[in-house]
TORRO-967974 format. One line per 5 residues: number of its first residue (from 1); their letters; for each residue x, y, z of N, C-alpha, C, O. Coordinates in steps of 0.001 Angstrom, whole numbers, plus 524288, in hexadecimal, padded with zeros to 5 digits. Atoms other than C-alpha are relative to their C-alpha. Last residue first. Example, Ala and Ser with C-alpha at 12.3 -4.5 7.8 and 13.67 -1.06 7.14 Angstrom:
2) SA) 7FCCC:7FB5A:7FFC4:83566:7FBDC:81BE4:7FCFE:80442:802DA:7FEFB:80896:80383 | 8037A:7FB5A:80000:8300C:7EE6C:81E78:80384:804B0:80000:80790:8049D:80299;
***
This chain:
73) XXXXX) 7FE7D:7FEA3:8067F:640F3:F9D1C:7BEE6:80545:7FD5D:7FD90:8067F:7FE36:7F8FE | 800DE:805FC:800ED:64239:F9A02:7CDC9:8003A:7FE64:7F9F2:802BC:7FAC4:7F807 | 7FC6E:80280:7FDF8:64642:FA7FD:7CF97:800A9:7F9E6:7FF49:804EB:7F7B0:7FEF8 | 7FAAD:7FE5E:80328:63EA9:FAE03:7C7B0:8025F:7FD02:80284:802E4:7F91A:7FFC3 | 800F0:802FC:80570:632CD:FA5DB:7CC04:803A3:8029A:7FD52:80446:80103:7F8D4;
68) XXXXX) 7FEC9:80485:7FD2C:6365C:FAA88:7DBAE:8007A:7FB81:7F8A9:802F9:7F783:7F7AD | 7F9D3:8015E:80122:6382A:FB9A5:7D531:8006B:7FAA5:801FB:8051D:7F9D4:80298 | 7FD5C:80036:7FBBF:629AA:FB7AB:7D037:8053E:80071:80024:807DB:7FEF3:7FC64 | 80235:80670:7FC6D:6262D:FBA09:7C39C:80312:800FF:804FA:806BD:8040A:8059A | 8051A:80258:802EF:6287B:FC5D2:7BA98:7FCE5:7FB84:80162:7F903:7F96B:7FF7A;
63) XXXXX) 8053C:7FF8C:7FDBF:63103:FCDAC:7C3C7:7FA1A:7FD86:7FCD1:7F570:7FE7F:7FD79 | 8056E:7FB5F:80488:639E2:FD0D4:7B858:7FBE3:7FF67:80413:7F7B8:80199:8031E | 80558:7FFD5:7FC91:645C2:FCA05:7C240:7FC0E:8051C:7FC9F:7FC3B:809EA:7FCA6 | 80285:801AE:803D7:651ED:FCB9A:7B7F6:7FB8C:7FF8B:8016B:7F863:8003F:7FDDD | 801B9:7FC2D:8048C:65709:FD600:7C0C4:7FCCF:7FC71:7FAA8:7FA64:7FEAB:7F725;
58) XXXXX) 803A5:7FCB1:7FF79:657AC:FCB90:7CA6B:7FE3D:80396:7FD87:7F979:8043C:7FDA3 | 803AE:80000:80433:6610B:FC395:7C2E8:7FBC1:802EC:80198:7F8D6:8043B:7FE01 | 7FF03:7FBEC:803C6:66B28:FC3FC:7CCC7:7FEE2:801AA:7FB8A:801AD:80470:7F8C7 | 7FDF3:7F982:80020:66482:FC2C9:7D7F4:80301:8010E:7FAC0:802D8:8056D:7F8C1 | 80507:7FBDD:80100:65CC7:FB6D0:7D0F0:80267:804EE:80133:80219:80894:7FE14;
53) XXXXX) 801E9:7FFB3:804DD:66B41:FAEE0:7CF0E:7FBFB:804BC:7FE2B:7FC87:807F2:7FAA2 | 7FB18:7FD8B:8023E:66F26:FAEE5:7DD12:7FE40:8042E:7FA39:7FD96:808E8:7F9A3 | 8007E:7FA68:7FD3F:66084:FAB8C:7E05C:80630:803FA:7FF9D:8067B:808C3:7FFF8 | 803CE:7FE3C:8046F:661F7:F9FCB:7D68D:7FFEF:8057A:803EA:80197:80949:8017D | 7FF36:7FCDE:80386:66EAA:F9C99:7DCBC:7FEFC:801FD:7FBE9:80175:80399:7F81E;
48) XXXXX) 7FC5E:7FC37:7FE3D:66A53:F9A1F:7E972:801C2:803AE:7FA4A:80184:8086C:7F98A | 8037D:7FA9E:7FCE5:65E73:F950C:7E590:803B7:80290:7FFAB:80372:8068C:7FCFD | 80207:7FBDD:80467:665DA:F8B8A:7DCE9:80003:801EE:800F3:80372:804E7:7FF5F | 7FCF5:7FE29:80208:67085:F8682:7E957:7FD24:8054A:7FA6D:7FEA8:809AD:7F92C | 7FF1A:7FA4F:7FD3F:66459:F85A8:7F0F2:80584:80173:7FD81:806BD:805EF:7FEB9;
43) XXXXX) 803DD:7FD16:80028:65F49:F7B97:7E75B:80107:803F5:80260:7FF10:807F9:8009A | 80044:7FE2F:804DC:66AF6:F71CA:7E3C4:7FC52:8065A:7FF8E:7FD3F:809A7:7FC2F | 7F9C0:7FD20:7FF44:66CE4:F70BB:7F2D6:7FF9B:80359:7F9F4:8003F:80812:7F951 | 7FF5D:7FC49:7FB7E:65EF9:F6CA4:7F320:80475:803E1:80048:80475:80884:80190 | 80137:80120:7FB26:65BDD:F6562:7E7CA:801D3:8034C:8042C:80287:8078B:80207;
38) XXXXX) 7F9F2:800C4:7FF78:655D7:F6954:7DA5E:80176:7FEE8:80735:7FE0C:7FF89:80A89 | 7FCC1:80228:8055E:648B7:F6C3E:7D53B:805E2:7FD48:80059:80852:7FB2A:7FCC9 | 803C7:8025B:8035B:63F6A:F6D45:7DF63:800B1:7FDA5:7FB39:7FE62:7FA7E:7F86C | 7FDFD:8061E:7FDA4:64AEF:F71EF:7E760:7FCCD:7FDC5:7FD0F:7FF4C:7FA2C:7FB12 | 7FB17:8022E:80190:64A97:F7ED8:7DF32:800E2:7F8E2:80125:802F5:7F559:7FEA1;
33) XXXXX) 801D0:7FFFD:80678:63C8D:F8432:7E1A0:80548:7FBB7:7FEB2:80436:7F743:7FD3A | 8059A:802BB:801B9:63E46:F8260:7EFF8:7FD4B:7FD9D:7FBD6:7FA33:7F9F7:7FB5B | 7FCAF:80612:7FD3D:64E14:F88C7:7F0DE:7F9DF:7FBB6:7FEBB:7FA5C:7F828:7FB87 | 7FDF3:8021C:803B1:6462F:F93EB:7E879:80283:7FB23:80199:80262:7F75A:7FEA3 | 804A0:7FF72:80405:63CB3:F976A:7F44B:80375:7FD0E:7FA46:80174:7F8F9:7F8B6;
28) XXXXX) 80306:802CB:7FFE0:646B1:F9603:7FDED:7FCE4:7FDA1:7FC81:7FC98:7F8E2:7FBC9 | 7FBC6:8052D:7FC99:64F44:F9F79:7F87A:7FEE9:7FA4D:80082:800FA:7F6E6:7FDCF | 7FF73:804CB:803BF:64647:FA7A0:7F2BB:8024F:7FCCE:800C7:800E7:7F88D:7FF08 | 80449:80212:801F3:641DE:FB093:7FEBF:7FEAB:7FD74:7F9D1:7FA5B:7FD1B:7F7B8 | 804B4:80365:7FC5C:64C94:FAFA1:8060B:7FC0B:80048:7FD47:7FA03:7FBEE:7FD80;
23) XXXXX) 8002C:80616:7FF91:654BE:FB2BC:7FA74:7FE6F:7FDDF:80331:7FE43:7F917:802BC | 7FF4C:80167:804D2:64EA1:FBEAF:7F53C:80070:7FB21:8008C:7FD8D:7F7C9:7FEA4 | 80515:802E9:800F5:64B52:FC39A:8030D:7FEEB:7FD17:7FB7E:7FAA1:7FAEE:7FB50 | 80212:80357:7FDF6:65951:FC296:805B7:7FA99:7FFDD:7FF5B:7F8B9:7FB76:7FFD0 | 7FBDB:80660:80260:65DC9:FCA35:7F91D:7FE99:7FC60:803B2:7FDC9:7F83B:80165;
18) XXXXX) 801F9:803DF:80586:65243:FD3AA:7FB39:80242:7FD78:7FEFF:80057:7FA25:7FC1B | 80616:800A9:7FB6B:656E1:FD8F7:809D8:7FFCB:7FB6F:7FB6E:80136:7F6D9:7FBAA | 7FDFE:805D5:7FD00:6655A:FD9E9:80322:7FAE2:7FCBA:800C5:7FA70:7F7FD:80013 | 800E3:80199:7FB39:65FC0:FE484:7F99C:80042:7FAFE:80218:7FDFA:7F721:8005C | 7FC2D:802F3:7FB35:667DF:FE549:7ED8B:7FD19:80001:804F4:8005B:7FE94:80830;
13) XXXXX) 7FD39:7F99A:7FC7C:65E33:FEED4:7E4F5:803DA:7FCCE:80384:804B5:7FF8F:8075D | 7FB7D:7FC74:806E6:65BEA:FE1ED:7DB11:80362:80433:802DC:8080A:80539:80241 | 7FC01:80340:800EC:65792:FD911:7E6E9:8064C:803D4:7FCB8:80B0A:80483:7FC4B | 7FCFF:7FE42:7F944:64DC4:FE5CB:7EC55:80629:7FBE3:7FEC9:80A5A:7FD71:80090 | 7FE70:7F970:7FFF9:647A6:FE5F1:7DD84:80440:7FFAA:805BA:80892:801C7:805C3;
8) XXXXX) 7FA08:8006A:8034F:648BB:FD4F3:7DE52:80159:80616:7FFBB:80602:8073D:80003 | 7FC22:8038E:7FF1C:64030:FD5E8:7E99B:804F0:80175:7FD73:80915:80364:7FEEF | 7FC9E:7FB04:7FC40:63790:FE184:7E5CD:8042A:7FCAB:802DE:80747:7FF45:80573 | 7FCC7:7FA1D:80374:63461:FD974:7D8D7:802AE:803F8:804AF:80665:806F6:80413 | 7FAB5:8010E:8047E:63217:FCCFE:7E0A8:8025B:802C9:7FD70:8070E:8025E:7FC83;
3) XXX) 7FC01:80027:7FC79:6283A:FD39A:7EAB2:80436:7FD7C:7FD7D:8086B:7FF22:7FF25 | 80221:8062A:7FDFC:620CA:FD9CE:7E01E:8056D:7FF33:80398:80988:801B5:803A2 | 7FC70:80435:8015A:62348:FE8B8:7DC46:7FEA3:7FB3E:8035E:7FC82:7FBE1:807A1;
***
């Protein structure tokens, strides 16, 4: 399994560990993509509640592209 598929597998089983490596390691990364389009306050409000949003769509995650291009998707 790829490191995005054993991600969201460890997300799906409830491990805490994987909910902070989930959002330390998109967090940033989507706040980057976002401001490019919109402004600051406007932008960490998305993130926030695009990573709301992805946990609970994770079962929709097919692993067919990156989870950083699902997410930005």
């Amino acid at each position: 399994m790829d490191k995005d598929g054993d991600l969201v597998a460890r997300l799906l089983a409830g491990q805490e560990q994987a909910l902070k490596e989930f959002v330390r390691g998109y967090e940033a990364r989507l706040l980057r993509f976002v401001l490019k389009k919109v402004k600051q306050e406007d932008g960490q409000e998305l993130v926030q509640d695009t990573l709301i949003a992805a946990l609970d769509s994770l079962p929709l995650f097919s692993g067919k592209s990156s989870l950083f291009s699902w997410l930005a998707g």
